[in-house]
C-alpha positions in Angstrom: -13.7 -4.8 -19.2 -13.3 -1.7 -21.8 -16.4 1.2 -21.6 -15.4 2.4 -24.4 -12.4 3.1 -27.5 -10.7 6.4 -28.2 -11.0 7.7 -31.4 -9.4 5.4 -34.7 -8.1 2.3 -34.2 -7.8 1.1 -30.6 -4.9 -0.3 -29.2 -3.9 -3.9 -29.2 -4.0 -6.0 -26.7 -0.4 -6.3 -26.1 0.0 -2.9 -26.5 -2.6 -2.1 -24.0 -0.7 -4.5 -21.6 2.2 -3.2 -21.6 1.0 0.2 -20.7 -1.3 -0.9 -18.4 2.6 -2.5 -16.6 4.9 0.4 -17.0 1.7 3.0 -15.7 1.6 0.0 -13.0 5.5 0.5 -12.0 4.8 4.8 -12.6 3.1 4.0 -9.7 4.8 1.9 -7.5 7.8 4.3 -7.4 7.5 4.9 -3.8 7.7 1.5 -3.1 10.4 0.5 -5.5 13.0 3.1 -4.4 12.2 2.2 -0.6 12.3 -1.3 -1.0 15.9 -0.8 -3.5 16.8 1.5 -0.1 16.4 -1.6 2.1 18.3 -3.7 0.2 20.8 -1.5 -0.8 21.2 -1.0 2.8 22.0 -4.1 4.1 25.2 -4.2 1.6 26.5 -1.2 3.5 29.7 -2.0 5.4 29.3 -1.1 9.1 28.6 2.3 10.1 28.4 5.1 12.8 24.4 5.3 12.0 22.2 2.5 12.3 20.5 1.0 9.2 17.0 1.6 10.4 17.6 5.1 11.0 18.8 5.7 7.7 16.3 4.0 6.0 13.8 7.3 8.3 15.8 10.1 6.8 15.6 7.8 3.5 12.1 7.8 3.5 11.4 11.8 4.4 13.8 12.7 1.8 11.4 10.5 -0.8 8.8 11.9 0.4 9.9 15.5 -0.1 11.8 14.8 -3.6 8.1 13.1 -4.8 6.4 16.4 -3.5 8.9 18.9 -4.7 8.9 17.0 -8.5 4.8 17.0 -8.5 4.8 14.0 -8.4 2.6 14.0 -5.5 -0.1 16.5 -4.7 0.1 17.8 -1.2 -3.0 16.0 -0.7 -1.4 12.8 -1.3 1.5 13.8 1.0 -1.4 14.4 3.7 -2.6 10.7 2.9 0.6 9.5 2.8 1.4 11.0 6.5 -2.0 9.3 7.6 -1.0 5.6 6.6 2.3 6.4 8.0 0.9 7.5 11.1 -1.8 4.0 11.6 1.0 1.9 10.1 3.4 2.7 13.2 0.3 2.0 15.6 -0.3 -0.8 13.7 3.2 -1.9 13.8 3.3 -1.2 17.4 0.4 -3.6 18.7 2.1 -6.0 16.1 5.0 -6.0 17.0 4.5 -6.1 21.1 2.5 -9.3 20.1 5.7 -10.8 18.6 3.9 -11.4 15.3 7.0 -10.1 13.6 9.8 -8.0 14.5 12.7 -5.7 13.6 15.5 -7.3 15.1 18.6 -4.5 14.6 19.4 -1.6 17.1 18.5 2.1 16.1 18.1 5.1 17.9 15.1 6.2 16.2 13.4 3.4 17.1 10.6 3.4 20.3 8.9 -0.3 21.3 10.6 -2.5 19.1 9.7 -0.4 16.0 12.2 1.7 13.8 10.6 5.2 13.0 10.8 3.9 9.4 8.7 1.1 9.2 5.7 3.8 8.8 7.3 4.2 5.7 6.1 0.6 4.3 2.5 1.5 4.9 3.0 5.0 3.4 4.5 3.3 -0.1 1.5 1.8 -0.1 -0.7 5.4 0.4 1.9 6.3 -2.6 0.9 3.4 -4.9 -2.9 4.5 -4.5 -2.6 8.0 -4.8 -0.3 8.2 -7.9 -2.2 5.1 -9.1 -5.4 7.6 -9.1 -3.6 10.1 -11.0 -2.0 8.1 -13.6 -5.1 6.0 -14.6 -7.5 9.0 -13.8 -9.6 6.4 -12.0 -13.0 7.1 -11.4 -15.2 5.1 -9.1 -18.5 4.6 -9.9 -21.5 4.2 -7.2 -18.9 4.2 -4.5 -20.6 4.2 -0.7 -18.0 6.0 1.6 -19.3 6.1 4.9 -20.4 2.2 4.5 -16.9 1.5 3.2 -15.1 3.3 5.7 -17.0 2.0 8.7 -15.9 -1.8 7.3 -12.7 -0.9 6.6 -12.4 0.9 10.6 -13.7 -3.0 11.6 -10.9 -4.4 9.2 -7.9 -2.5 11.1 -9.5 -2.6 14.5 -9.9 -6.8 14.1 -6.5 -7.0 13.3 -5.6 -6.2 17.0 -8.6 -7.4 18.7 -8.4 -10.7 17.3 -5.5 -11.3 19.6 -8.1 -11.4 22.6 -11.5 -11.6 21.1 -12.6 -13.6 18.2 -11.3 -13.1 14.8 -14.0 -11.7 12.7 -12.1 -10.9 9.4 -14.4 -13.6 7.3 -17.5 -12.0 8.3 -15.4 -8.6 7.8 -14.8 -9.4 4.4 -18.2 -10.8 3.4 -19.4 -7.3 4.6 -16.3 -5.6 2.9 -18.0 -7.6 -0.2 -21.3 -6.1 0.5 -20.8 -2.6 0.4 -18.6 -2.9 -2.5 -21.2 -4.3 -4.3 -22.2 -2.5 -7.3 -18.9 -0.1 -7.1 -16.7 0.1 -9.9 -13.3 1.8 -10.3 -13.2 3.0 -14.0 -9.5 3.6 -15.5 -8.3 4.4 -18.8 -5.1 2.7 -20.9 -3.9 4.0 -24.0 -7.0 6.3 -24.1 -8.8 3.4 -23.5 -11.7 3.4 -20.8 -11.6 0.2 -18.3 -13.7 -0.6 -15.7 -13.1 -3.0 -12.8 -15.6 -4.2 -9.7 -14.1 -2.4 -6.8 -13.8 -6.0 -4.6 -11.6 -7.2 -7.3 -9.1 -4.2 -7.4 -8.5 -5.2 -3.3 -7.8 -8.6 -4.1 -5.6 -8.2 -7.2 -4.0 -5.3 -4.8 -3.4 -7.9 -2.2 -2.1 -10.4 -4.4 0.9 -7.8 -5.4 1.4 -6.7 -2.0 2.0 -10.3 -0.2 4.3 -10.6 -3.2 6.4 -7.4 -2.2 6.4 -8.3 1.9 7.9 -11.3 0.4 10.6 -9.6 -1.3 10.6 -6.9 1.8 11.2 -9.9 4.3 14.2 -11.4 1.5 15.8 -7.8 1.9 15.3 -7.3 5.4 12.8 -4.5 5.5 11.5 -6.8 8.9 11.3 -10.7 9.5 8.8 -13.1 11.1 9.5 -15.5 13.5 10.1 -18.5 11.7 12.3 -16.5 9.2 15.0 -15.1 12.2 17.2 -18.0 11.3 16.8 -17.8 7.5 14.4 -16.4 4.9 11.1 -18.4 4.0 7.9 -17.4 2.3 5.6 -15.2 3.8 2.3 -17.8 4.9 0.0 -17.2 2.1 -2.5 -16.0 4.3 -1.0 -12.7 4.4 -2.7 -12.4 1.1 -6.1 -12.3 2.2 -4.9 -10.0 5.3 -3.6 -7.5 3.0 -6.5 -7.5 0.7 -8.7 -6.7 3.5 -6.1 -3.8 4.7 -6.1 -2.4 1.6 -9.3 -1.5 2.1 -8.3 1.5 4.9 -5.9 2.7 2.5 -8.2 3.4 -0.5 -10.7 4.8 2.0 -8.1 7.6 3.0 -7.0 7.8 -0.5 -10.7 8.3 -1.7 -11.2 10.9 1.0 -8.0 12.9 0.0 -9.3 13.1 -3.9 -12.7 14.1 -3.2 -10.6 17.2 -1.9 -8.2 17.7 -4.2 -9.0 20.1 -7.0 -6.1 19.0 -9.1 -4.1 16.2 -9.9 -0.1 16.0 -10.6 0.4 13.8 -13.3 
């Protein structure tokens, strides 16, 4: 819902739509060239250097072009390095589990898991950051250390539930709770928005099982029952990633409250 109208006559709706999109994809430019890497990839005729390893030295060289351009505080870079970092261990428990896998050779590659599949969690990190920056969000009554201790549970349940019991709806009912109250305030076409924090995870989640979907078609990594030809990713990835979302936005939140400027 608006807060409040920049001076004159405010913006259509359309209008405001339509920035609100393009700001969106400003944002998602991490994401969009690594996931136009990966499938660009896979039309590459063989060569002396695997595919996954590539796709590493494709990542660090987006990640330095986004830093050198401004693109990307080094702050954000720091935040960026942190997803990277618990997406690998994420990927390693994950993948040792066989709840997906990454089924071509490369050297760079230590368990199962290329060096580059941090890279997927860190285009998310990107998304949040830049997202921050272009909307100059604002969140409103926000409870850090209550947030970050749910969203610790979040990540942790994701490996545990393989031995003890899964505790992700009682996780998310929490998650619910000490969101409660917390807004994230944004601005479109000098427009002021504001949105319940709980909400931005879900409609977050929502986009992001939509892009493992079209990660999986390109071949960023493949689940089981897709090794002998693409399907949809289960729908229940959708609630998975808007709780994971959650550990993301806590790092990102930490970064800013540090961060006495903002690249635009």
């Amino acid at each position: 819902m608006p807060t409040s109208h920049p001076a004159g006559f405010p913006a259509s709706p359309i209008s405001q739509l339509l920035d609100f999109t393009w700001t969106q994809t400003r944002a998602c430019a991490f994401a969009i060239a690594l996931l136009s890497g990966v499938a660009a990839s896979a039309l590459l005729p063989p060569l002396p250097v695997a595919r996954y390893d590539l796709l590493a030295c494709y990542g660090v060289l987006l990640t330095l072009l986004f830093w050198r351009r401004g693109w990307e505080s080094g702050r954000d870079v720091a935040v960026i390095a942190a997803c990277h970092v618990i997406g690998l261990a994420f990927e390693l428990v994950k993948v040792s589990l066989g709840s997906w896998s990454y089924p071509e050779p490369a050297v760079l590659k230590f368990a199962g898991v290329p060096l580059y599949g941090g890279f997927l969690y860190a285009a998310v990190g990107s998304y949040i950051c830049r997202a921050w920056h272009l909307f100059d969000l604002e969140v409103v009554r926000y409870r850090p250390r209550a947030t970050a201790l749910v969203a610790a549970a979040i990540y942790v349940n994701f490996f545990s539930h393989h031995w003890l019991p899964d505790v992700r709806w009682p996780l998310a009912a929490l998650l619910v709770a000490v969101t409660a109250g917390t807004t994230v305030h944004f601005t479109v076409r000098g427009t002021r928005w504001r949105m319940p924090l709980a909400l931005s995870f879900t409609l977050i989640g929502f986009f992001l099982w939509l892009a493992e979907n079209l990660a999986t078609y390109v071949g960023a990594w493949r689940y089981p029952y897709q090794l002998h030809g693409w399907q949809p990713v289960d729908v229940g990835k959708f609630g998975a990633w808007a709780l994971l979302i959650s550990v993301t936005f806590v790092l990102a939140a930490f970064g800013r409250s540090r961060t006495p400027s903002a690249p635009r």
